[in-house]
C-alpha positions as CSV (number, residue, x, y, z in Angstrom):
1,X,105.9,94.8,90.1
2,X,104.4,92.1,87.9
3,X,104.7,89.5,90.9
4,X,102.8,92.2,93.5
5,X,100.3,92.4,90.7
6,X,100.1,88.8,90.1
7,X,100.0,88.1,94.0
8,X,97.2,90.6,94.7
9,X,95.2,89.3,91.9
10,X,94.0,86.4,94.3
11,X,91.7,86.6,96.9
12,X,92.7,84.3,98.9
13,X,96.2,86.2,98.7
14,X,94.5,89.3,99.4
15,X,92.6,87.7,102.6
16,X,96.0,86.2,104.0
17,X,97.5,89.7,103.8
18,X,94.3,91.2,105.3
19,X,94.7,88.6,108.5
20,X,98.7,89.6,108.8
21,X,97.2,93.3,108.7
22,X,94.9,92.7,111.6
23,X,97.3,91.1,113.7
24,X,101.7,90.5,112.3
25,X,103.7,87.6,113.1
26,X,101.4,84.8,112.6
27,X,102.5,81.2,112.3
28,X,101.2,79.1,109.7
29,X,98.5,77.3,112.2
30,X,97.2,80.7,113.4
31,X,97.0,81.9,109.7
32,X,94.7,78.7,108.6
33,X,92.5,78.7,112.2
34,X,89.2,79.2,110.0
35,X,90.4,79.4,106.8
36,X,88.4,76.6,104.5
37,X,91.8,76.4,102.7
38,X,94.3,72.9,103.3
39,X,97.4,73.7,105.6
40,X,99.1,72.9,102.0
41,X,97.2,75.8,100.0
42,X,97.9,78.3,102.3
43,X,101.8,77.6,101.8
44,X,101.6,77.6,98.5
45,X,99.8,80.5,98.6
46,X,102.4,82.6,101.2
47,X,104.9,81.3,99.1
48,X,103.8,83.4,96.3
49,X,103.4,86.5,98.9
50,X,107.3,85.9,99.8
51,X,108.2,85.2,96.3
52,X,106.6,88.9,95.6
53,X,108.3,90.5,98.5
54,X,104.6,91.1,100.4
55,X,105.6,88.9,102.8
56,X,108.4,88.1,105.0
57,X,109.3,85.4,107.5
58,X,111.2,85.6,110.7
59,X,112.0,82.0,112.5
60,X,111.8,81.9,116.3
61,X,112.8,78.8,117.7
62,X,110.8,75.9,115.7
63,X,108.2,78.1,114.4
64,X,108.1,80.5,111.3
65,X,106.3,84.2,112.0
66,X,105.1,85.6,108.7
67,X,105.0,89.6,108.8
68,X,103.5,91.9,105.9
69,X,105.5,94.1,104.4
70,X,103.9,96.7,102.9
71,X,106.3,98.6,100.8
72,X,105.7,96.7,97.5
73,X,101.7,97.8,97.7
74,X,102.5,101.3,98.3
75,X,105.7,101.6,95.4
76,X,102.3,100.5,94.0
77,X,100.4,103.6,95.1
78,X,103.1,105.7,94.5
79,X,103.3,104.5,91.0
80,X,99.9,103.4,89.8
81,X,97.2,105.1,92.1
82,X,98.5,108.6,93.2
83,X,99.5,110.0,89.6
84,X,95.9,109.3,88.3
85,X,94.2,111.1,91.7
86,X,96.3,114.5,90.7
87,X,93.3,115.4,88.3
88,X,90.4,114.8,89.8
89,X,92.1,116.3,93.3
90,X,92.5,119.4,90.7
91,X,89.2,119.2,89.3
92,X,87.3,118.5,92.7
93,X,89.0,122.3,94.0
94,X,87.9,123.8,91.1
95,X,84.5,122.7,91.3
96,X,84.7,124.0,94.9
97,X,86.1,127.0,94.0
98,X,83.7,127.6,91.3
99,X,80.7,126.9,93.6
100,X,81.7,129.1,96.2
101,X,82.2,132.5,94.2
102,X,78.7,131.4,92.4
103,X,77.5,131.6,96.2
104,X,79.0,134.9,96.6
């Protein structure tokens, strides 16, 4: 989980999975059309994604698709995010509850 981590900490990461959200199976030319990055940085960068299991690649003929994969981010959820939400999902029906037998 460290490499997710590491991956996501970058924006531009973050924007090149954003772009493979919006539309999968990109080749590297349609993921830098109006990016200000170098055709270089945005490898380097994907190869970071793959390395952290975000991204994978699929060759078709002489080009290489890139796909997001999104299972890392939600083990993420599933590990990080949902445990925390369990108390204030609590405390947010309790408060409900509370305020509607106050209305009564």
């Amino acid at each position: 989980m460290d490499e997710v981590f590491k991956a996501l900490a970058d924006a531009s990461r973050r924007s090149l999975l954003d772009r493979l959200h919006a539309e999968n199976g990109q080749t590297l030319n349609e993921l830098c059309d109006g990016l200000a990055m170098t055709r270089q940085a945005v490898t380097k960068h994907l190869g970071i994604l793959e390395a952290a299991n975000l991204v994978s690649t699929v060759k078709r003929g002489r080009e290489k698709l890139h796909y997001l994969n999104p299972v890392p981010i939600h083990q993420i959820g599933e590990r990080w995010i949902r445990k925390f939400e369990r108390g204030k999902l609590a405390a947010l029906s309790d408060l409900k509850r509370r305020l509607e037998s106050s209305d009564e």
